[in-house]
N, C-alpha and C positions, 0 to 999 in steps of 0.2 A: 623420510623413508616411507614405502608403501607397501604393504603387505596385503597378501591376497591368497588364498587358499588354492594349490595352482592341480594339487590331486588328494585323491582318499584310497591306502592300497590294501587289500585285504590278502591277508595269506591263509593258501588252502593247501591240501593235501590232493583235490581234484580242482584243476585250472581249468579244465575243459567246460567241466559241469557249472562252476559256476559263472564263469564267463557265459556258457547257454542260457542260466538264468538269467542274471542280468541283460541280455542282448532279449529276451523275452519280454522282461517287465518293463524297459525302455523302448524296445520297438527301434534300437539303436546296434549298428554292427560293431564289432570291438575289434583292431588291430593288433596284431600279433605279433611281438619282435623277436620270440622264442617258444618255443611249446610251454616253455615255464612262464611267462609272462605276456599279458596281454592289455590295452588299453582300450575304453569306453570314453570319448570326446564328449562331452555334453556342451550346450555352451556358457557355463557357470567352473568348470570344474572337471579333469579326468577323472572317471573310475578307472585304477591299476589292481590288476589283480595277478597276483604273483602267487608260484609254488613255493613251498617249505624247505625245496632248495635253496633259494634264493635269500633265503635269512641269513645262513652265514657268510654273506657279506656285509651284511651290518653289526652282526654280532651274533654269534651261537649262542639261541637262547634267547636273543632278543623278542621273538616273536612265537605266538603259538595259534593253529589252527583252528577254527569254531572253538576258540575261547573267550569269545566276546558276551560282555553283559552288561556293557556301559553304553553301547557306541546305538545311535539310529541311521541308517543310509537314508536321507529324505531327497527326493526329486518332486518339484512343482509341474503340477500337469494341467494341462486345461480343463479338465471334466473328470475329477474322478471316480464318478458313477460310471461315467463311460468306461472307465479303465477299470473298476471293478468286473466290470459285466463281460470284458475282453478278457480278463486274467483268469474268469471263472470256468472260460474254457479249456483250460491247460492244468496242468499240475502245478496249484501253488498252493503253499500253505499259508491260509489267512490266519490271523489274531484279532481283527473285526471284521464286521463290514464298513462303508461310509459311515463317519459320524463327525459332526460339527461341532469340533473343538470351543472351549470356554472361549480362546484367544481368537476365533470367528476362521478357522481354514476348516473345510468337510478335507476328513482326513480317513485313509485306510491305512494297516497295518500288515505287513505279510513277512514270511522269517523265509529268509533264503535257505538255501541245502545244505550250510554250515551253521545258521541259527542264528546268523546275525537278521536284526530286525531293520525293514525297509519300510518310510512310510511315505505314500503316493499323496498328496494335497492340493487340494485348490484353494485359494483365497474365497471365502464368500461375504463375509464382513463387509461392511464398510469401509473400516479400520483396517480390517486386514487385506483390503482387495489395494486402498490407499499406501499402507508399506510396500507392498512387493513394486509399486511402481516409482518407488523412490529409488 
């Protein structure tokens, strides 16, 4: 059997807005299969970002909006100085600038418009430039 992480879905109370973010800090357009729901293709992985209607079909209650405090949204980029210096033109809220992790990625941090935290990285390591192409 093989398993593979096929999405990661966040639910909001504003679909619009955070779809705009993420379609920002990706540089990626997100498809829309209802006003309540929308998807972000990357080629590792969907971002699904769904409204807080859409939880009671999984279960009422199952799910709550910018109530996250465990979770990080990480996307690998080529250059993430580059991508800091792009994001600094827009409205985003940072929690660093670049800094080059113990584990060797230069890694940036920013909280989307619901607080979940997204972190933008590039391999620079050795070690770490060698895993990502494993």
């Amino acid at each position: 059997m093989t398993t593979q992480i096929a999405s990661l879905r966040i639910i909001t109370d504003e679909v619009a807005r955070l779809v705009g973010f993420y379609e920002h800090v990706t540089g990626l357009t997100a498809t829309w299969a209802t006003p309540d729901f929308a998807e972000i293709a990357t080629p590792a992985f969907t971002l699904a970002i769904g409204s807080t209607r859409t939880v009671g079909v999984f279960g009422p209650g199952s799910a709550r909006p910018a109530d996250n405090h465990s979770l990080i949204v990480e996307f690998l980029v080529d250059d993430v100085d580059a991508e800091y210096a792009r994001l600094r033109q827009g409205e985003v809220e940072f929690v660093n600038e670049p800094t080059t992790m113990p584990w060797g990625n230069r890694s940036l941090l920013v909280r989307d418009p619901d607080g979940t935290l997204v972190n933008l990285f590039t391999p620079v390591s050795e070690q770490a430039v060698a895993k990502g192409k494993s």
